[in-house]
N, C-alpha and C positions, 0 to 999 in steps of 0.2 A: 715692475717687480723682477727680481733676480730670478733667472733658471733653476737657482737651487729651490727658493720659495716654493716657484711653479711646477717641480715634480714632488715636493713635499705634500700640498694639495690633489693632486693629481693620487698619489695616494692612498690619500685620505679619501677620496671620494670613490677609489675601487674597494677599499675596504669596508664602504660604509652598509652593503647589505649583511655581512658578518659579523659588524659591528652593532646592527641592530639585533639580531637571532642571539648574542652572546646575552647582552643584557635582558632579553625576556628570557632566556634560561636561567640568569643568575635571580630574577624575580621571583620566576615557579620555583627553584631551589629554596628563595627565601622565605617562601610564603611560608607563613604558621598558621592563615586563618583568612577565610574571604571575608574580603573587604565590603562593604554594603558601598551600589554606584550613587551619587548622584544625580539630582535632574540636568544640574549648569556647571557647567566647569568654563572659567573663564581665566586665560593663562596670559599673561605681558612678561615681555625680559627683552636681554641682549638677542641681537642679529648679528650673524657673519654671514657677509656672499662673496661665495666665490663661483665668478662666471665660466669660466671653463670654455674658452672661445675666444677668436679675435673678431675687433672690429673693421670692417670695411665701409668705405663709404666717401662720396664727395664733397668740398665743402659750398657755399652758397658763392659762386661766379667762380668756382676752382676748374681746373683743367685736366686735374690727374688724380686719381683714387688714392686717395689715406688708410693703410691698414696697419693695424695693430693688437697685438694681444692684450687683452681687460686684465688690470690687477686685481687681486680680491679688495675686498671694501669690506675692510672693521667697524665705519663707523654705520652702523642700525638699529633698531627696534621692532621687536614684532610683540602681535597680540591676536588673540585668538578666543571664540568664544561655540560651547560644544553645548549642543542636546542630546541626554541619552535618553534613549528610547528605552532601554533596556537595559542591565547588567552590562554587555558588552558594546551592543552596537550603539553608534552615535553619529551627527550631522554636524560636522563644524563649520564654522565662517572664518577665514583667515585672513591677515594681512600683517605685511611688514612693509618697514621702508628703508632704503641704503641711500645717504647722501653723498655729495661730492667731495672731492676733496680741497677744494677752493685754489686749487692752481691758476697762473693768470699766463702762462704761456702756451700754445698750441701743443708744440710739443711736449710742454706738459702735464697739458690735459688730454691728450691725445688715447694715453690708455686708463682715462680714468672714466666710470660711470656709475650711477645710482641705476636702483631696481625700486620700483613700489610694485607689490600684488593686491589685487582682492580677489581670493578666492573660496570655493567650497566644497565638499564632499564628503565622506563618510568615515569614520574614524570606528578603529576596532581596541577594545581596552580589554587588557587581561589581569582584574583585578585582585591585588591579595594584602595582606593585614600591610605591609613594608613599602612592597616596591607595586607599580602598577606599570609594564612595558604597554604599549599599544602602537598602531601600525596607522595610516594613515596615509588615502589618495586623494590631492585635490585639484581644478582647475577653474581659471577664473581669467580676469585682465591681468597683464603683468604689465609694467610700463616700465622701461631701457631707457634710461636719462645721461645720453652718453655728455661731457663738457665740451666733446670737439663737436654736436654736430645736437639735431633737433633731435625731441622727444617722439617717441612710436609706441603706441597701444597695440598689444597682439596679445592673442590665447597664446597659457603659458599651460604646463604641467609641472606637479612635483606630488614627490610621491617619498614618502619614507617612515619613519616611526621614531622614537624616543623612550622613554625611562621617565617616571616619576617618582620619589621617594616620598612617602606617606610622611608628613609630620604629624598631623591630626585630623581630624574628620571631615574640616574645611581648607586646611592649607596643604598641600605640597609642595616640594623643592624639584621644579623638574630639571634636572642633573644633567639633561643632553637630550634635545629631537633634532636630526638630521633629517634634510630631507633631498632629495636631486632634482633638478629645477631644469625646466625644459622648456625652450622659446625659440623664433624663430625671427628677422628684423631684416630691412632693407634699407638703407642710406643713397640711393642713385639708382639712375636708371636700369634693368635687370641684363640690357644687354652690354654695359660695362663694369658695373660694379656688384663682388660677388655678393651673397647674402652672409648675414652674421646671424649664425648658430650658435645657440648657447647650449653646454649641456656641464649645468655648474651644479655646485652642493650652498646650501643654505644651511650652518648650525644655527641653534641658540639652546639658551639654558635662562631659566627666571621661575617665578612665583606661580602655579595654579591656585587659585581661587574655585573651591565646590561649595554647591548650596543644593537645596531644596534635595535631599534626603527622605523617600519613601517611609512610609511606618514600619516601626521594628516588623518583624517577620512573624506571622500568626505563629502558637506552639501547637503544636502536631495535634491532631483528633482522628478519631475511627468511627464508622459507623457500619454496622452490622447489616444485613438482612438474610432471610431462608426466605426457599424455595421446594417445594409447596410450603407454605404457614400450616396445613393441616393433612394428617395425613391416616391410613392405616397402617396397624401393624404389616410388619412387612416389608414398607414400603422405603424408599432411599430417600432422603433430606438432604439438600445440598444448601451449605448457611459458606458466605462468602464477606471476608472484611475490606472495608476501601478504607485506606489511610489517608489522610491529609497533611500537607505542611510539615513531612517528614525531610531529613537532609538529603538531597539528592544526589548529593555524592556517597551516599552511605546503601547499606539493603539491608531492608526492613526483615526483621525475621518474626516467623508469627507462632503463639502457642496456643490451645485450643485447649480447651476444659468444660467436661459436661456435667452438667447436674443432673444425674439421675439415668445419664446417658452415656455413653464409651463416644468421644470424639476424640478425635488424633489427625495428625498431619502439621505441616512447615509453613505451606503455604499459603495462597489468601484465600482458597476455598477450601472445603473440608467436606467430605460427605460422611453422614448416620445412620447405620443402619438400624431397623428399629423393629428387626423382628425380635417376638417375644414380648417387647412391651405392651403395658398395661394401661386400657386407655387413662386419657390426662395430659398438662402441660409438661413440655420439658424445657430446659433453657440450657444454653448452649455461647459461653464467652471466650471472646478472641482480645488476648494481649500483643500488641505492637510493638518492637521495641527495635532504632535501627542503630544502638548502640554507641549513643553519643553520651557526654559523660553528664549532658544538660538539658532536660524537654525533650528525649528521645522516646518518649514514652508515648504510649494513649490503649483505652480498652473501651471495646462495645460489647451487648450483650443482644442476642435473640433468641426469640422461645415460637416453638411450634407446639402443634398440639395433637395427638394420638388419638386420632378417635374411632367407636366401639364399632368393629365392622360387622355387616347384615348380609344374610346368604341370599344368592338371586330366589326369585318366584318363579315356578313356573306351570304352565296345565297343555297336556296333551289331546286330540283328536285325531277321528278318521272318516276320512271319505273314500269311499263309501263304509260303513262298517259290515256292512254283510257282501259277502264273494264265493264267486264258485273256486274250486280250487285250481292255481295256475294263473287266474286273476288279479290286477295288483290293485290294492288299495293307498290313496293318500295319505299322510299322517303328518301332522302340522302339527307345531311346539310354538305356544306362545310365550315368552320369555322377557324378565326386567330384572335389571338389579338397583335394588335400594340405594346407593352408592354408587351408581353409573357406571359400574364397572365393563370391559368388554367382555360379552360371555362366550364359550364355544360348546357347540352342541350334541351330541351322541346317543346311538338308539341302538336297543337291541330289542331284539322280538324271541317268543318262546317256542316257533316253529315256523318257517319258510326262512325267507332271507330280506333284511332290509339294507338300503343302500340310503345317505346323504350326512351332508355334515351342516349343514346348515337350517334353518327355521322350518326344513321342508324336509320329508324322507319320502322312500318310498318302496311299501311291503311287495312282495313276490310271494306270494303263494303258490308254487310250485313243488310241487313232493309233499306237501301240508296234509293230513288226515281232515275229516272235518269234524270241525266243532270249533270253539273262540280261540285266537293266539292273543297272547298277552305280549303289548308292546309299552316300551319303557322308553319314556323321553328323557333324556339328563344334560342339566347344562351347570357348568362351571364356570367361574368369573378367572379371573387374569392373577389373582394372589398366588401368593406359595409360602404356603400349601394352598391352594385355592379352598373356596368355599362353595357346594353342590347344592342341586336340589332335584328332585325327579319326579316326573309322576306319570300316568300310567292309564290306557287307553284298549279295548279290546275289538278286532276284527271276526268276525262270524264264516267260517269257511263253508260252505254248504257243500251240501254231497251231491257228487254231480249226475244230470238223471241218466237212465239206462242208456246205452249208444242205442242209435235207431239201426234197425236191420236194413243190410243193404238192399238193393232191390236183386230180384231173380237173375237178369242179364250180368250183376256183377259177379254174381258167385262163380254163373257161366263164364265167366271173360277170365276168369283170375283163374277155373281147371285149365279154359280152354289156351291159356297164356302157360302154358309149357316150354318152359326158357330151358335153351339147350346153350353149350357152347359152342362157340366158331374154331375153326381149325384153320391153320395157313401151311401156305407149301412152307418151305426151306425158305429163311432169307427172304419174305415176301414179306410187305410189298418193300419196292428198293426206294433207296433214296431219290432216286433220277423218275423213277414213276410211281410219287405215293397214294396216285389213286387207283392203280392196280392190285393183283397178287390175291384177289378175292376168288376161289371155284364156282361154280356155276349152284354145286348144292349147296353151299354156305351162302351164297349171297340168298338163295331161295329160303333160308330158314330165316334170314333178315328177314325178308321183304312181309313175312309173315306173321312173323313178330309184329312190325310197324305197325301193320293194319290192323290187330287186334289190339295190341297198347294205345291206339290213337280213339278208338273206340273207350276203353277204361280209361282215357282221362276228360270223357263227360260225365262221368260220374267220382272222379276222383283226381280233379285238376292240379294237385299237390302232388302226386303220385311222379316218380322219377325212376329211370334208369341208370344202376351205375356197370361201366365195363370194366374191367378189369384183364389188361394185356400184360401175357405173359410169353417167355421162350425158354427155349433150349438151354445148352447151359454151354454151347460150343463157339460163342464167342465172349470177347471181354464184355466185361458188363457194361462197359460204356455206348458199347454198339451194340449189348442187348436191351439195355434202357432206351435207345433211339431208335428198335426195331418193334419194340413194343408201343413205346407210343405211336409211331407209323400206324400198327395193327387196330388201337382201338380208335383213333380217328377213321383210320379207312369205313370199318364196322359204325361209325357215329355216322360220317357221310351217308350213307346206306340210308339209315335210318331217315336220317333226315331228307334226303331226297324222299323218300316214300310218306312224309308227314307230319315226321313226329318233330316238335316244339325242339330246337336246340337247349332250349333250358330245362328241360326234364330230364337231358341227358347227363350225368357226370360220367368222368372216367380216369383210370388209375392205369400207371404204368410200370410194372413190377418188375421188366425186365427176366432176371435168370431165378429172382425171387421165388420163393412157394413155388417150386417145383413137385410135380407127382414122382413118388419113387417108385420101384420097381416093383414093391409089393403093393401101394395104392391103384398102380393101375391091372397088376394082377386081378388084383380084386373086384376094381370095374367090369375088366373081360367075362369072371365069372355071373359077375352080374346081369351083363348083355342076355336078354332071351333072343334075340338075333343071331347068336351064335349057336352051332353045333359043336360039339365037343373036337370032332375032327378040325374044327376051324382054330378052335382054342388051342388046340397043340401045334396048329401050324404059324399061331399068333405068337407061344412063347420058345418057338423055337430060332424066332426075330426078332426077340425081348426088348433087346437094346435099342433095334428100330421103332419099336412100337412104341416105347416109351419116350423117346423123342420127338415121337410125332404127337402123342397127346399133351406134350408139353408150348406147341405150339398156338397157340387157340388162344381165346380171348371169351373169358367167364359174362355172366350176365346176371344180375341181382334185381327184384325189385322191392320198393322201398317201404311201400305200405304195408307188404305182405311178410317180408323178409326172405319172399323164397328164390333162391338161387338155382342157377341152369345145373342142369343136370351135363356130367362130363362122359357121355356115351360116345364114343369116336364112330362115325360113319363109314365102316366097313364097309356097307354095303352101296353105298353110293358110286358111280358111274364114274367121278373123280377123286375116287380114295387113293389111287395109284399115283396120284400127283402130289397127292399129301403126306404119303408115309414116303415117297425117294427124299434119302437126306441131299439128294444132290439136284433135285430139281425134276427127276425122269424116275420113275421105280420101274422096276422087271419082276414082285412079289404078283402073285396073281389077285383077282378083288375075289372078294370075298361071296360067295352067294347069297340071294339073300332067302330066307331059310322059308319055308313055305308057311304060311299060317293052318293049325290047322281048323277043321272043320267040323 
């Protein structure tokens, strides 16, 4: 074959994947209408190969390697036979054959050869009313029948696509399948002679033959259904249409119309609202339509039903029904709704306090006068507006009997429990020793406290102490909040060394808080019968001292009684001179202490 030939092919065969994408464009362009596939498409016509490769190779008792470039081969035949599985996918079985050219001189047959294939693999068809492009990969035996030398059987590949033109339901003119043909052949030993590679194009053009044709296409259908079928007022319906055998290149559009009922929406579900209605059926039809100008149609219809809704039951009790007051009683709500609805439950009472939200409550009769409270169970279901019912149960409070007199010792213990306050120096106790900073007559008003209070809690084991630590006002409050609490630990220590339960003690830390003024503890001083008048003018003539030293101390309350320490500052005591120096040391003289008389 001439050089000019052999780049004319050459080509042709780079062109040939562009060549295929043009004509399945020009297909989709043409199409007016899909084409229904068949089962068998069985196709025969002309072959051209072109091998695209030289041969090499030795001949039987030759001495030196023959190469040469293959001419294409016009003269062939192929045929082919396709199952489609599908609209598009398909399995084909292929084969062609190219013969020779019947030259009788070496060098004339030197670059001529035949190809026969059998191959197979998958074919893809992109079907429309005109043209049908499809693409197609196969591999199989190829057999290389060159005239200079023996025949060889080797795995081939080819791979390409074609154009069919629809003439009618059963024929086509397939107008052009190209494919690129891929093999690989050896003629002589590997260590002298090189291998002959093909990498050729295969055309042809000829007759498809289709048969076996599926049944026309079902025409579209709907079919309806709701969710719940039956419902109460109130309640939301959701009615959903499935279409069938609609075009699937199309979208279905849906309209919705109720009888007796407001339905609306586009889509394939729809929900209804249905409050306000009156029990009885409704029905509820959905049109389909995906706008094709033929059988684009189809409607279903469903119907729910509204029925008469029933208010829950329900009956109240109490255990115990009779209570002293303070007492709590159980109260239990039996409860069902006709309708199975979910209920939720609530209670009120017509005096104390009740607490629960569910099948259970529970009355406190605390503050209650006595005589019966009226309690009221209510339970409502899940509707809206829901639907109540209530009913109603009475508790008996009784009057509670006379408190019993204490015995003779407590009356004793509770004059003789004369709670005074504690007094500290300046600044006592310090951070570095907080178990200091106690005088000698304060800790002795502790220790005396303890032993009588330890005594009243065998008769009154609930009974508590609370302290309450206060100061001056001459530092920040931050260091008078942490000198205060120092103080009434120190005073709790005390205590507790000496007996007393650390849990009957509370204590409070007030820091520069509730302060005595200048006229509260005026008024103390006048109160003191420990003092002589002469004393009292020597007390407000160091006002400012004095008043900051009663502001030192630490109060004492008790709990059952409510009676609180009495704030008489101890003048007369031995170490009052250590309590009234703001500096830690005073130079004020003590005070005498006043003679009783007789």
């Amino acid at each position: 074959m001439s050089s000019h030939l052999q780049g004319l092919f050459g080509r042709v065969f780079a062109m040939l994947p562009a060549t295929v994408v043009i004509l399945c464009a020009l297909g989709t362009v043409a199409a007016a209408q899909d084409q229904p596939a068949p089962k068998w498409e069985l196709y025969g016509g002309y072959s051209f190969w072109y091998p695209g490769g030289d041969i090499h190779g030795i001949r039987p008792a030759g001495l030196a390697t023959l190469s040469s470039r293959l001419e294409s081969n016009p003269r062939g035949a192929g045929a082919s036979l396709t199952y489609n599985f599908n609209r598009t996918f398909g399995l084909t079985v292929d084969t062609s054959t190219h013969w020779g050219s019947g030259e009788s001189t070496l060098f004339g047959k030197l670059d001529d050869a035949g190809l026969t294939n059998l191959s197979i693999g998958p074919k893809f068809t992109f079907r429309h009313k005109h043209f049908s492009p499809f693409f197609e990969a196969l591999v199989g035996d190829h057999r290389l029948m060159p005239e200079a030398f023996h025949h060889v059987n080797k795995i081939g590949f080819m791979g390409g696509g074609g154009l069919d033109l629809n003439l009618s339901q059963h024929f086509a003119l397939r107008l052009l399948r190209a494919d690129a043909v891929f093999s690989n052949y050896r003629y002589g030993p590997a260590a002298t002679t090189e291998k002959t590679s093909l990498a050729g194009l295969r055309l042809q053009a000829g007759i498809n033959f289709m048969w076996g044709y599926r049944e026309a296409a079902t025409p579209p259908s709907a079919a309806c259904s709701v969710d719940p079928a039956e419902v109460y007022a109130g309640e939301t319906v959701t009615l959903h249409a499935n279409g069938s055998n609609f075009n699937p290149k199309h979208t279905v559009k849906y309209e919705w119309i109720g009888t007796g009922v407001k339905a609306t929406g586009t889509d394939a579900s729809t929900q209804v609202d249905t409050t306000g209605l009156q029990p009885g059926p409704y029905q509820v039809t959905a049109n389909l339509n995906d706008g094709s100008k033929q059988g684009g149609f189809a409607t279903c219809s469903a119907k729910f039903i509204v029925k008469q809704a029933r208010p829950p039951e329900v009956s109240c009790a109490s255990d115990p029904s009779r209570v002293r007051a303070g007492v709590t009683s159980g109260i239990h709500a039996t409860a069902s709704s006709p309708d199975n609805r979910k209920l939720t439950y609530s209670y009120s009472a017509s005096a104390g306090s009740i607490s629960g939200t569910d099948a259970s409550a529970t009355l406190n009769t605390t503050g209650a006068q006595p005589g019966p409270i009226t309690v009221t169970c209510t339970v409502k279901d899940d509707r809206n507006p829901p639907l109540t019912a209530s009913a109603m149960t009475n508790v008996t409070v009784e009057a509670p009997p006379p408190p019993p007199q204490p015995p003779a010792e407590v009356k004793e213990l509770e004059s003789r429990l004369a709670l005074h306050s504690i007094y500290f120096q300046t600044a006592r106790p310090t951070e570095k020793n907080p178990g200091g900073g106690l005088v000698e007559s304060q800790e002795g008003v502790l220790v005396a406290l303890a032993g009588d209070f330890k005594r009243y809690l065998t008769y009154k084991p609930d009974a508590h102490l609370t302290l309450g630590g206060h100061a001056d006002h001459r530092g920040t409050p931050e260091y008078n909040k942490a000198l205060t609490e120092r103080r009434v630990e120190r005073a709790k220590s005390v205590l507790v060394e000496h007996g007393v339960p650390a849990g009957n003690i509370q204590v409070q830390a007030f820091g520069e808080e509730q302060e005595l003024t200048d006229e509260q503890v005026k008024q103390q001083m006048q109160e003191n019968p420990d003092l002589t008048p002469e004393d009292r003018q020597k007390m407000l003539r160091n006002l400012s001292v004095i008043v900051l030293a009663n502001n030192r101390r630490v109060d004492v309350s008790l709990s059952t009684t409510g009676q609180t320490s009495t704030r008489r500052y101890p003048f007369n005591a031995q170490d009052a001179l250590a309590l009234i120096d703001t500096k830690g040391v005073s130079k004020q003289p003590v005070v005498k202490k006043r003679p009783k008389k007789k």
